[in-house]
Backbone as CSV, one residue per row, in Angstrom:
resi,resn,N_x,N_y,N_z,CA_x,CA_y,CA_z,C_x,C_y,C_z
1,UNK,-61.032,-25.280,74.600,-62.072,-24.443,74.066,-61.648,-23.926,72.697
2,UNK,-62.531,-24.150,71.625,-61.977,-23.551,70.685,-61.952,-21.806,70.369
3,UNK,-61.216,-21.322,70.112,-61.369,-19.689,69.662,-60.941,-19.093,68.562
4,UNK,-61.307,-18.186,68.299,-60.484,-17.878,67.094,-59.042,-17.196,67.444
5,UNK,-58.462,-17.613,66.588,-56.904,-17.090,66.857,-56.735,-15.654,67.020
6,UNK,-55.619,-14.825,67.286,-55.523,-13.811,67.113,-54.368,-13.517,65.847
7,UNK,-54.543,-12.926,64.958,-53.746,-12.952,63.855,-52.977,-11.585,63.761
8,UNK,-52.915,-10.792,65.771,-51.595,-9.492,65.232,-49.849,-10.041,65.257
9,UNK,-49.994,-10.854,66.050,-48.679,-11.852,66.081,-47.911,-12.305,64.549
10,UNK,-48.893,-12.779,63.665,-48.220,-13.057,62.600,-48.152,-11.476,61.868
11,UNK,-48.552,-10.423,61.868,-48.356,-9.423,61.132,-46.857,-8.691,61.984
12,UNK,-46.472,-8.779,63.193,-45.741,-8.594,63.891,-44.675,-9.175,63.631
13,UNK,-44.671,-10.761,63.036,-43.742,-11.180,63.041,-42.880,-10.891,61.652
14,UNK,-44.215,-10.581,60.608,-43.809,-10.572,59.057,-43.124,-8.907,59.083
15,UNK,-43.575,-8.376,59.840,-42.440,-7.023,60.267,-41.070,-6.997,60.727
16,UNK,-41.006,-7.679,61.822,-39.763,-8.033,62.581,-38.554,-9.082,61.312
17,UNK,-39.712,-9.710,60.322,-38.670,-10.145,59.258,-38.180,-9.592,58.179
18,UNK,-38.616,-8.486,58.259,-38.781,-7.228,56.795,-37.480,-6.952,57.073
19,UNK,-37.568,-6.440,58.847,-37.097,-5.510,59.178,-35.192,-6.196,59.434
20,UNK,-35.062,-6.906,59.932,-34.017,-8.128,59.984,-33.678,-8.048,58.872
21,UNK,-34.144,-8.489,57.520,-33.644,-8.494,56.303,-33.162,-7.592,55.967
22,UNK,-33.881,-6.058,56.213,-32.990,-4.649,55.846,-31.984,-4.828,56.383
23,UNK,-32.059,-5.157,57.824,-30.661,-4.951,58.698,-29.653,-5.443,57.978
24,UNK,-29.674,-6.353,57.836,-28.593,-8.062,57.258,-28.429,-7.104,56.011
25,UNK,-29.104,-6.909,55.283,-28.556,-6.260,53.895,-27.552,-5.364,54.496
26,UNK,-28.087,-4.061,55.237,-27.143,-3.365,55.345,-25.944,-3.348,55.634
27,UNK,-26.114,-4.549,56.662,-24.566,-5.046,57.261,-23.763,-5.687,56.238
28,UNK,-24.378,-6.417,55.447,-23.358,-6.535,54.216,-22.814,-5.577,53.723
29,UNK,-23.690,-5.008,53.447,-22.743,-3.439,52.329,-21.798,-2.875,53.397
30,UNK,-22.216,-2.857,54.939,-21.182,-2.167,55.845,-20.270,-2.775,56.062
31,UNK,-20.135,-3.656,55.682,-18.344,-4.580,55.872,-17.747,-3.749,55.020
32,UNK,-17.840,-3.189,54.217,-17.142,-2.819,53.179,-16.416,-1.537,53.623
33,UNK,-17.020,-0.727,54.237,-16.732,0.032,55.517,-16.494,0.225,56.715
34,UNK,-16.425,-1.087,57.414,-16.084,-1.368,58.595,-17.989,-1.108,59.426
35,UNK,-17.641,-2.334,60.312,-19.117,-2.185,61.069,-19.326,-0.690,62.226
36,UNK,-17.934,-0.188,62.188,-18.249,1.312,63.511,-18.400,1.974,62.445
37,UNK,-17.569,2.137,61.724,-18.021,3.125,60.364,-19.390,3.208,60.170
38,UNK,-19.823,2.291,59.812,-21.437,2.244,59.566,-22.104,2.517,60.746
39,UNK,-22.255,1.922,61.428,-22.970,2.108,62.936,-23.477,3.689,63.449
40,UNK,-22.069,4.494,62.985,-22.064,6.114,63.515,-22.722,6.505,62.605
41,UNK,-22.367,6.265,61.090,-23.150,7.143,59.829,-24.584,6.707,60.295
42,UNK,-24.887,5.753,60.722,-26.502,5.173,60.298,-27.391,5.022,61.771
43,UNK,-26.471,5.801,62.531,-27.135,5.367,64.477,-28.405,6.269,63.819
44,UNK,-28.573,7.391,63.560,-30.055,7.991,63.740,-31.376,6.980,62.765
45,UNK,-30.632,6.905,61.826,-31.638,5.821,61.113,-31.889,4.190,61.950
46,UNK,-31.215,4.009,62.874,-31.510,2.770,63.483,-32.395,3.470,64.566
47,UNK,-31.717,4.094,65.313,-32.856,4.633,66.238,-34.714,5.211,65.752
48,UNK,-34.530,5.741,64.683,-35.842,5.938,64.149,-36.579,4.717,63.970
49,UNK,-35.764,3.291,63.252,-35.874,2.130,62.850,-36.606,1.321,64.409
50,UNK,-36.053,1.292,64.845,-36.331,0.518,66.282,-37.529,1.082,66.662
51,UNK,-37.589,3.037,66.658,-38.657,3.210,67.349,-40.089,2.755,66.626
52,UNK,-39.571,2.768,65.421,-41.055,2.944,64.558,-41.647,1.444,65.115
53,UNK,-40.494,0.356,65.136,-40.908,-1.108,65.068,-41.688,-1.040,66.646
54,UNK,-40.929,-0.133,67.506,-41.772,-0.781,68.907,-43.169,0.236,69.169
55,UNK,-42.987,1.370,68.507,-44.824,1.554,68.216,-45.589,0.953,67.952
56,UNK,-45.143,0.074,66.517,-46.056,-0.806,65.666,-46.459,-1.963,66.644
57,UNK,-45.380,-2.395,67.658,-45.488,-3.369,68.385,-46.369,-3.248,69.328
58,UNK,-46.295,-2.599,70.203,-46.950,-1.372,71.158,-48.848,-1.472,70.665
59,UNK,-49.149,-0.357,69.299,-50.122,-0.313,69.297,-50.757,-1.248,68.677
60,UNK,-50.036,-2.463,68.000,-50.918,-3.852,67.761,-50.925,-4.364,68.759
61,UNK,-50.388,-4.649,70.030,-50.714,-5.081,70.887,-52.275,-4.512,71.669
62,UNK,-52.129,-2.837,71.864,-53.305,-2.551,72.218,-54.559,-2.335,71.462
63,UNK,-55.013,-2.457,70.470,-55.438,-2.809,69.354,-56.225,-3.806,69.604
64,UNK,-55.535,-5.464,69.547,-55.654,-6.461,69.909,-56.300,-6.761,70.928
65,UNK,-56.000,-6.317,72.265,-56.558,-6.152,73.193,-58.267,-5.506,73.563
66,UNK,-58.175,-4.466,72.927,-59.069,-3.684,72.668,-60.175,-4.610,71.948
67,UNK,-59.915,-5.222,70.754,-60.638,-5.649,70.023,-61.398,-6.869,70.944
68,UNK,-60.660,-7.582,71.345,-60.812,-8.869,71.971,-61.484,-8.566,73.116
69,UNK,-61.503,-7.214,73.828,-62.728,-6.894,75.353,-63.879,-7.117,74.493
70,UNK,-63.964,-6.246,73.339,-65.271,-5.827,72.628,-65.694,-7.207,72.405
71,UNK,-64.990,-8.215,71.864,-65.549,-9.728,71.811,-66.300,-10.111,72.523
72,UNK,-65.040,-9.780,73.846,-65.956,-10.688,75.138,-67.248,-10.182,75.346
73,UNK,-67.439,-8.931,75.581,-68.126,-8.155,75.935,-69.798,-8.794,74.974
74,UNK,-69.684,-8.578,73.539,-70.320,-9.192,72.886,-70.927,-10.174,72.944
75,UNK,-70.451,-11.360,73.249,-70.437,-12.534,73.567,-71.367,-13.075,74.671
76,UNK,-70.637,-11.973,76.076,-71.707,-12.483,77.155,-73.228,-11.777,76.728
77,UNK,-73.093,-10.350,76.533,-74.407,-9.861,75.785,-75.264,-10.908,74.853
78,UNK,-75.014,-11.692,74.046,-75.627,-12.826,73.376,-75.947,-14.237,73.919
79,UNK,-75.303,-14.449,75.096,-75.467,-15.367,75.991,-76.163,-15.306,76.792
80,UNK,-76.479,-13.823,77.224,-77.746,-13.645,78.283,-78.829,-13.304,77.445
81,UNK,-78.811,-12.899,76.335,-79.908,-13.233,75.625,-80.641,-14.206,75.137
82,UNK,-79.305,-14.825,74.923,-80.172,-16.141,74.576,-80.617,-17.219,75.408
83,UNK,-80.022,-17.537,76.712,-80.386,-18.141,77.661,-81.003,-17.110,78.854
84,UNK,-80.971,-16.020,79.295,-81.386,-15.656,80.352,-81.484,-15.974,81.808
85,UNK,-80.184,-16.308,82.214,-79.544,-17.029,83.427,-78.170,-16.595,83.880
86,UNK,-78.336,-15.823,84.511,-76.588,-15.740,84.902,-75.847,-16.061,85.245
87,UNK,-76.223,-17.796,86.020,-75.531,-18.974,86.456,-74.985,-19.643,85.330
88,UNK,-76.092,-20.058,84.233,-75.901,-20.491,82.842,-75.271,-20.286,82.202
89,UNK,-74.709,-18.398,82.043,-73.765,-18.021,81.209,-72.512,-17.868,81.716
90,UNK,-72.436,-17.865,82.902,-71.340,-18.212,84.096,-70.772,-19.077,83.657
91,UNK,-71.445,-20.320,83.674,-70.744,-21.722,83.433,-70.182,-21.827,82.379
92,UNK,-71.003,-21.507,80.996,-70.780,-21.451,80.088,-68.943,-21.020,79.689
93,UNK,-69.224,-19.415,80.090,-68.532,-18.636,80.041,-66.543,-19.387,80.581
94,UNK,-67.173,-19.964,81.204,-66.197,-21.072,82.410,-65.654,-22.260,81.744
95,UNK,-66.358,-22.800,80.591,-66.060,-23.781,79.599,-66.673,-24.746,80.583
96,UNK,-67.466,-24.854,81.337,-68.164,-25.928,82.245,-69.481,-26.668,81.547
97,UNK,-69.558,-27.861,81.547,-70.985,-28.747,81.311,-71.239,-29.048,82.094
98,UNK,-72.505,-29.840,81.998,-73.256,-30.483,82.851,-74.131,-31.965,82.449
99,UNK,-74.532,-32.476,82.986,-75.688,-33.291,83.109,-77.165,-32.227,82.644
100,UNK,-77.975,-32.753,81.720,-79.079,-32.058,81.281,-79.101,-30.373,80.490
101,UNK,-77.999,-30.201,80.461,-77.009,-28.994,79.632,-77.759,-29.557,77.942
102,UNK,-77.991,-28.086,77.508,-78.929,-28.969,76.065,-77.323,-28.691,75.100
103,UNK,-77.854,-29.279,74.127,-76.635,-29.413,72.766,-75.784,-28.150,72.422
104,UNK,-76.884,-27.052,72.584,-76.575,-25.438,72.380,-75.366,-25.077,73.417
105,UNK,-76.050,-25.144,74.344,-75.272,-24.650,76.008,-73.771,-25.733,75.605
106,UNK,-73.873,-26.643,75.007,-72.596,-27.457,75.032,-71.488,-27.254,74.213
107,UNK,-72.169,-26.891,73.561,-71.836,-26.518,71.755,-70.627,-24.639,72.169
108,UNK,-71.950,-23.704,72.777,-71.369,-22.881,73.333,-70.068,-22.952,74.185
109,UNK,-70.297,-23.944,75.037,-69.249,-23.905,76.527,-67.535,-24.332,76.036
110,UNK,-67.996,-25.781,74.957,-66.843,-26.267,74.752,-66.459,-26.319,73.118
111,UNK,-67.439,-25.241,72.693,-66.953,-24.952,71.024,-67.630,-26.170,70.132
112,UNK,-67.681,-26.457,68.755,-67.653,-27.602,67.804,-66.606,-28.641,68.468
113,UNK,-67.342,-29.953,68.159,-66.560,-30.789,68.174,-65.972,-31.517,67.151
114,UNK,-64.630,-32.180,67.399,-63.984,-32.210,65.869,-64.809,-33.428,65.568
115,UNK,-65.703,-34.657,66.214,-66.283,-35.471,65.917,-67.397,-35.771,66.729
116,UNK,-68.742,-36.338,65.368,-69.938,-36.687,66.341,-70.065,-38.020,65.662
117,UNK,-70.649,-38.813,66.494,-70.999,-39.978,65.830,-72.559,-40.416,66.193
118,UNK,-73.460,-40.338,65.697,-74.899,-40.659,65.744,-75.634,-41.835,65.513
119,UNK,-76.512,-41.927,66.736,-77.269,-43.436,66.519,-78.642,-42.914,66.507
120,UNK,-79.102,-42.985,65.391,-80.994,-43.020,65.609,-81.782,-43.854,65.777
121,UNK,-82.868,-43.903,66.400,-83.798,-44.813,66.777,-85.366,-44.147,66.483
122,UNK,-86.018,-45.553,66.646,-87.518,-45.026,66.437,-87.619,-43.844,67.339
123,UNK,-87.532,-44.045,68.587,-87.886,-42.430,69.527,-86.515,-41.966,69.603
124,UNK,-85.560,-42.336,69.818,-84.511,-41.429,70.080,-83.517,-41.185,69.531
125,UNK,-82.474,-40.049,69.873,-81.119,-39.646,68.934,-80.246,-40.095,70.309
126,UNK,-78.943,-40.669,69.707,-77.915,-40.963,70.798,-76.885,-40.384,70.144
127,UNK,-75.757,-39.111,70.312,-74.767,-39.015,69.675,-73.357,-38.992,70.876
128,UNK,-72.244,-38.897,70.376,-71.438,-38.771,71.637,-70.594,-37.567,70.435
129,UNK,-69.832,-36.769,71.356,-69.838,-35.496,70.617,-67.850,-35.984,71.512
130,UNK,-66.904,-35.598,70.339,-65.451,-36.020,70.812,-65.116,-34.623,70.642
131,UNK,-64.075,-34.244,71.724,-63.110,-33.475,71.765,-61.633,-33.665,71.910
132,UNK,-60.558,-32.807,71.458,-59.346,-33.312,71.582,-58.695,-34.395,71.414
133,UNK,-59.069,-34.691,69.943,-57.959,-35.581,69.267,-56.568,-35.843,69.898
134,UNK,-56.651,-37.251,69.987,-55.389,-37.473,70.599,-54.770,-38.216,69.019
135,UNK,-55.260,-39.217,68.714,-54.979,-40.226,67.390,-56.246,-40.589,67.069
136,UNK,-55.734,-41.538,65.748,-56.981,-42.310,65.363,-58.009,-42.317,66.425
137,UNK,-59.112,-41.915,66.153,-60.262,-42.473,67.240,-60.406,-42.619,68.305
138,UNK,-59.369,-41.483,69.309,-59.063,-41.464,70.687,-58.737,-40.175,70.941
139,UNK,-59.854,-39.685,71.787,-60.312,-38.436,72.641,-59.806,-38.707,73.633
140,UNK,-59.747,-36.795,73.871,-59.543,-36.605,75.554,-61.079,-36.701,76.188
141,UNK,-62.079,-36.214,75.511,-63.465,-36.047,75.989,-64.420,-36.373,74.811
142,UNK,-65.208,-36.951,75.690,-66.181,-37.732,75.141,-67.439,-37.275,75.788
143,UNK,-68.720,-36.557,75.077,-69.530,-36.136,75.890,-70.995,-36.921,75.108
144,UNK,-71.689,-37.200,76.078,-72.900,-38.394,75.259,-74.451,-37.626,75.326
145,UNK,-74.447,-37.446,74.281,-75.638,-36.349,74.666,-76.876,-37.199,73.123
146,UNK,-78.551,-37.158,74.368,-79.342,-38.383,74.114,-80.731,-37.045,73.814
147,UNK,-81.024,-37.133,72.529,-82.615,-35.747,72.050,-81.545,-34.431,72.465
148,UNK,-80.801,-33.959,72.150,-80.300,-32.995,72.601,-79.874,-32.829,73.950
149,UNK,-79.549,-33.534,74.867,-79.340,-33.069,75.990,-78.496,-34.007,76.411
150,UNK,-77.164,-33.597,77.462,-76.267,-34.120,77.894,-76.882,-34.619,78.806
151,UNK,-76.055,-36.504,78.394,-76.436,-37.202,79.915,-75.368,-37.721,80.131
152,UNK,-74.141,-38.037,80.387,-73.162,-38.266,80.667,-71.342,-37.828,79.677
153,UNK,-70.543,-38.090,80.201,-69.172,-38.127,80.021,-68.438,-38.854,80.099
């Protein structure tokens, strides 16, 4: 299913490297003084150091969380609007297709696909809609959907 990423991880991480780098600096200059030497002068500043980092950690995590109910939450709200079925958005919701599932409902369930390939005809559209690139021109899923509507896999 595709989603959008969550991007507190990389701000987490570009912290945890800030923060490493101060360290490492410091420990250089503390050779010069011996590493207990330093350690005792500088324990309250590490302890402040650590705590600040596992707040930051802490409340981007809940943050994140937070944000991402409100998604969901969103999400099914627009799904029962727009279809009006609670089996429908169930499935949906489930990453499930079907047989006679229109393009939308598919589109929804299992995200964009990284490839469509289309055949038109006097009356009809034939496309097969690929998911999960494996290599060149080889899917994990292949879904064949004929005027908008899924008829096979």
């Amino acid at each position: 299913m595709a989603r959008a990423k969550d991007q507190s991880g990389k701000y987490i991480a570009w912290i945890v490297l800030i923060s490493a780098a101060s360290a490492i600096w410091q420990w250089a200059k503390a050779t010069a003084i011996g590493i207990w030497g330093w350690l005792s002068a500088n324990a309250n500043s590490l302890y402040i150091g650590a705590g600040v980092l596992l707040f930051i950690y802490v409340a981007s995590g809940l943050l994140s969380r937070r944000a991402e109910s409100h998604r969901r939450r969103q999400h099914l709200e627009d799904l029962m609007l727009k279809y009006e079925d609670q089996s429908i958005v169930d499935a949906i919701l489930n990453n499930e297709f079907w047989i006679g599932a229109s393009d939308d409902m598919l589109r929804d369930s299992l995200g964009e696909p990284e490839d469509i390939d289309r055949e038109v005809m006097k009356r009809k559209t034939k496309e097969t809609w690929k998911y999960g690139r494996k290599r060149a021109n080889q899917y994990r899923l292949r879904v064949f959907v004929e005027n908008g509507v899924v008829t096979s896999w």
